[in-house]
C-alpha positions in Angstrom: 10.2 -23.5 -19.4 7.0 -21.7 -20.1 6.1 -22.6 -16.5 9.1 -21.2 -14.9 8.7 -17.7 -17.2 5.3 -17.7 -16.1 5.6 -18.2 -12.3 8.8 -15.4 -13.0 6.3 -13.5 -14.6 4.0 -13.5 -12.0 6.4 -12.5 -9.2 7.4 -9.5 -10.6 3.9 -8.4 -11.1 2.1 -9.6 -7.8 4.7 -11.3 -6.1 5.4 -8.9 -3.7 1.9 -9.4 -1.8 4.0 -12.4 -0.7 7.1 -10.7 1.0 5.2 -7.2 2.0 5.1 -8.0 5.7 8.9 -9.0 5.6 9.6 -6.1 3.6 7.6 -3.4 5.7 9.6 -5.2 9.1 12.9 -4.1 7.4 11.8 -1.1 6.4 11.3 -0.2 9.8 14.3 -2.1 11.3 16.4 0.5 9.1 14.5 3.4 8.7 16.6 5.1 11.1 19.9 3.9 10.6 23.1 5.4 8.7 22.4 3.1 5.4 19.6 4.7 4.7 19.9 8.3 2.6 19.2 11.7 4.9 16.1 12.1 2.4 14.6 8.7 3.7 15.8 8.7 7.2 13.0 8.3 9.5 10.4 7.6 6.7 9.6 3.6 7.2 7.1 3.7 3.9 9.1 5.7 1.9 12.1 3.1 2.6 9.7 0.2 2.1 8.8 1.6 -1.3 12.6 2.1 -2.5 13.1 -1.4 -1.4 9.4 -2.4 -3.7 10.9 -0.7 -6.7 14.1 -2.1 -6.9 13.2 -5.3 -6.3 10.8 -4.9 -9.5 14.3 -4.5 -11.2 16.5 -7.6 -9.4 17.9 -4.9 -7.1 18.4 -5.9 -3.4 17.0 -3.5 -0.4 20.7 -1.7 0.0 21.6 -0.9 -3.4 18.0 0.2 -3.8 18.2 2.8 -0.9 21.4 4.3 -2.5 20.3 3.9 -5.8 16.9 4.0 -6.8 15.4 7.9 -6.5 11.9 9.3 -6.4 11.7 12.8 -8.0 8.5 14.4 -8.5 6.5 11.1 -7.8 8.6 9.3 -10.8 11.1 6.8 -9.5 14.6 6.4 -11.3 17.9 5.1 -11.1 21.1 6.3 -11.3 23.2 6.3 -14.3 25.9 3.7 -12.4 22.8 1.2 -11.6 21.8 1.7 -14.9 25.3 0.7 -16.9 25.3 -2.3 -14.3 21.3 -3.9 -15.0 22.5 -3.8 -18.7 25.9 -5.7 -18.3 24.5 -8.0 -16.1 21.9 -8.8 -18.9 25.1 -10.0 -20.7 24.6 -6.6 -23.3 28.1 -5.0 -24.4 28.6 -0.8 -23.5 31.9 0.7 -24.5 32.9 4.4 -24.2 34.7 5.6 -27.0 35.2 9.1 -26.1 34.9 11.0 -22.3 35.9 14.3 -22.0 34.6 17.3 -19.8 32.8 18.7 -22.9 31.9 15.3 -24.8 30.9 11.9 -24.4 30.6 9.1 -26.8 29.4 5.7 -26.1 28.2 3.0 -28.0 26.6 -0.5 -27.2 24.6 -3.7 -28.6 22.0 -6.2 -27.3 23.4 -10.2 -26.4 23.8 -11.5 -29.5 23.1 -8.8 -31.9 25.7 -7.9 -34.2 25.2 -4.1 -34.7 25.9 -1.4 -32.6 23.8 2.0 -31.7 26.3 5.1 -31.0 25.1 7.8 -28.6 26.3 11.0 -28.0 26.0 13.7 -25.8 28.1 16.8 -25.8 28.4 20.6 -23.6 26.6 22.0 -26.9 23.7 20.0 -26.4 23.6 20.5 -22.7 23.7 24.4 -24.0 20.8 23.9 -26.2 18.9 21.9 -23.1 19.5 25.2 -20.5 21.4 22.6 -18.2 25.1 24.2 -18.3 23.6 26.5 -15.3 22.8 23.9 -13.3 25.0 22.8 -9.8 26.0 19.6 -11.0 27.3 20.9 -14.8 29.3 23.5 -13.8 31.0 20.8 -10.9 30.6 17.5 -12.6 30.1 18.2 -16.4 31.7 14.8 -17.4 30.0 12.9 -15.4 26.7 14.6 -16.1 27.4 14.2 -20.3 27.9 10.5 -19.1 24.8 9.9 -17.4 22.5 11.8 -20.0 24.4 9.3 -22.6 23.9 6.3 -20.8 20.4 6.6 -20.1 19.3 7.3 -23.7 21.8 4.4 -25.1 20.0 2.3 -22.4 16.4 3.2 -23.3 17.4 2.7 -26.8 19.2 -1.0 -26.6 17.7 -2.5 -23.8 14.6 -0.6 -21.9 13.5 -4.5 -21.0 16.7 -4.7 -18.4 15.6 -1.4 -16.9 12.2 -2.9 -15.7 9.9 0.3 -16.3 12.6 2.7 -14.5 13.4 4.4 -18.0 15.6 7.6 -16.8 18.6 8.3 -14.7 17.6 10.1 -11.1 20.6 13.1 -13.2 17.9 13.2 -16.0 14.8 14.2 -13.7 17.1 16.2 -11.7 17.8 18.2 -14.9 14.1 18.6 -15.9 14.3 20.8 -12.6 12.2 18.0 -10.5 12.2 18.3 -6.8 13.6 14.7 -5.1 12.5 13.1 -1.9 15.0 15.6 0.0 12.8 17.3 2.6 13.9 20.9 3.1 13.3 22.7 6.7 10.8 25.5 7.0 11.6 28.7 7.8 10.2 29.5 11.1 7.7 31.8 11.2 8.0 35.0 13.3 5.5 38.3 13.9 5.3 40.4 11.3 6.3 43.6 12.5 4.2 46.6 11.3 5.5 48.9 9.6 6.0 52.6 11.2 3.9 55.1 9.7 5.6 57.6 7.1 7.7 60.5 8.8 6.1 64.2 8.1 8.3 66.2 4.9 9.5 69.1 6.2 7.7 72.0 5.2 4.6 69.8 4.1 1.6 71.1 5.1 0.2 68.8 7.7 -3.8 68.0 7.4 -5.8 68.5 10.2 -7.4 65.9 12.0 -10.7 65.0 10.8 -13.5 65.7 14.5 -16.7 64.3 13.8 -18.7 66.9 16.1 -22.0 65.6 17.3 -25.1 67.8 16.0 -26.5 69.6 18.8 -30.4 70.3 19.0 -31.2 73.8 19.4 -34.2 74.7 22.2 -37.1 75.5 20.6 -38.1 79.0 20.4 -41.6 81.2 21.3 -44.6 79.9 19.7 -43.1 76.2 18.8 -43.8 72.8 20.1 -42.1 71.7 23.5 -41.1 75.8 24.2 -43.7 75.1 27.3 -41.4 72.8 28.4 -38.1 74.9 28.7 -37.0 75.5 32.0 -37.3 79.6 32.5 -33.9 81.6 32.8 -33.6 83.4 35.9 -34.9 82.4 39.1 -37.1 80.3 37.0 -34.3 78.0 36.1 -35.0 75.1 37.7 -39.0 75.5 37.6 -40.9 73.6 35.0 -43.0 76.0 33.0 -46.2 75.3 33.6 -48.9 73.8 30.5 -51.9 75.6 29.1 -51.7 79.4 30.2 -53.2 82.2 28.7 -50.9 84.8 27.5 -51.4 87.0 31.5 -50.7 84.3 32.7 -47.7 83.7 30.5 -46.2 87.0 30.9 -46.8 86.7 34.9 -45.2 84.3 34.4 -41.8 84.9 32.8 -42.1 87.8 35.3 -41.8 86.0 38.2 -45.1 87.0 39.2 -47.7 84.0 40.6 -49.7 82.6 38.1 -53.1 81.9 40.1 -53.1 85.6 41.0 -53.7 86.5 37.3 -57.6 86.2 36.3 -58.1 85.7 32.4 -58.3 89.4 30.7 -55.4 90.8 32.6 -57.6 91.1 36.1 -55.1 90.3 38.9 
C-alpha cells in the first residue's frame, strides 16, 4: 500500500514529465478545433496547460478545456466541476434552500458524522459590491450557488480540489480578467484639431515680424566712410584711400584728384 500511495504520489507531482510529449501532440491536434473554448482557440500551450492542470486534479483533457479557467494567472474550476471532484470522493453535499436571493447548502467528509452549513445570500453579495456585476443581475441563483459551493468545498474537503481552491465565478467576481483575448481597436490618424475661430468683435493681435537690423553707413570722420561709394556721378566709383582734405573736397566735387597739389595749389 505505501508503495502504490507513493508511486500515486509521485505522478501527480512529476509525473507529467512522462506524458508531456503526448500531451503537447494533442494540444496541437485540437488547438484549433470546436472543443476547445474561443479564449483558447489557436493557442497550442495554453490548451496544453488546461489539459496539465486538470489532470493534476483526475480531470481528462475535454472536461479540462470546458472547465478548468485561468483568470489573472490563477487557474480555477467551475462551481459544477467542483460539486462533482467532491462526490466523486464519496463526500455527501445537500442543498437545503435555493432561491434567486438565498442559498443554503450543507455537506460532510466520507465517514464523518457532522455536517458544516454554508450560506450565501443577495445581502452578502450587497455587502461584497457584486449585485452590479453581469452575471448577478442575469444569473443571481446560480451565482449564490457557486459562491456557496466553493467555500463549503474549501471548508470540507480542499484535498479533492487538488490546489485549485476557488470557482472560475469567484475570480470573475474579484473583477479578474480571464484568458478571453479582446480585439484592439485599430488605430487611425489623429486628426488635429482646427485652430479656434476669431470672437466677433475681439480685437485681433497683430502678427509678430521679426525685422532684420539694418546697419547704417558710416558717416564723415568715421571708420570705413572712405569706403562709401560717392552719390552722384560718383556712385559707382570707389572713394579713393588717404587724401588730404583738397583732395577730398575735389573730390566729392567731381573734380580730378591728381590735379589738386597739397595746400589747395591746383
Amino acid at each position: 500500500m505505501n508503495e502504490i500511495a507513493t508511486r500515486e504520489s509521485r505522478d501527480i507531482v512529476d509525473g507529467w514529465v512522462h506524458v508531456a510529449t503526448d500531451i503537447l501532440k494533442l494540444a496541437k491536434t485540437i488547438a484549433d478545433t470546436q472543443f476547445v473554448p474561443k479564449q483558447l482557440r489557436g493557442n497550442a500551450p495554453a490548451v496544453a496547460a488546461a489539459i496539465f492542470a486538470g489532470r493534476e486534479v483526475g480531470v481528462g483533457p475535454m472536461t479540462s478545456l470546458q472547465h478548468i479557467h485561468v483568470i489573472d494567472g490563477r487557474p480555477s474550476m467551475s462551481s459544477e466541476l467542483m460539486r462533482s471532484r467532491l462526490l466523486a470522493a464519496g463526500h455527501e453535499i445537500v442543498y437545503e434552500e435555493l432561491t434567486s436571493t438565498r442559498c443554503r447548502v450543507k455537506g460532510r467528509r466520507k465517514g464523518a458524522q457532522s455536517w458544516t452549513t454554508v450560506e450565501w445570500s443577495a445581502d452578502d453579495a450587497r455587502k461584497a459590491n457584486l449585485l452590479g456585476k453581469d452575471n448577478w443581475r442575469k444569473y443571481p441563483g446560480d451565482m449564490l450557488v457557486a459562491r456557496a459551493t466553493g467555500k463549503l468545498a474549501r471548508l470540507i474537503a480542499p484535498d479533492a480540489l487538488g490546489g485549485i481552491s476557488y470557482t472560475s465565478e469567484e475570480l470573475s467576481d474579484e473583477g479578474g480578467e480571464g484568458t478571453v483575448v479582446e480585439a484592439q481597436p485599430k488605430r487611425t490618424a489623429r486628426r488635429k484639431s482646427a485652430a479656434p475661430k476669431e470672437t466677433e468683435g475681439a480685437p485681433v493681435e497683430a502678427p509678430v515680424v521679426e525685422v532684420a537690423a539694418v546697419e547704417a553707413p558710416p558717416l564723415p570722420g568715421e571708420d570705413g566712410y572712405s569706403d562709401v561709394v560717392a552719390e552722384g556721378h560718383h556712385e559707382h566709383v570707389e572713394r579713393p584711400l588717404q587724401l588730404t582734405p583738397e583732395q577730398d573736397a575735389a573730390w566729392l566735387a567731381g573734380q580730378p584728384v591728381d590735379s589738386v597739389a597739397p595746400g589747395g595749389a591746383s
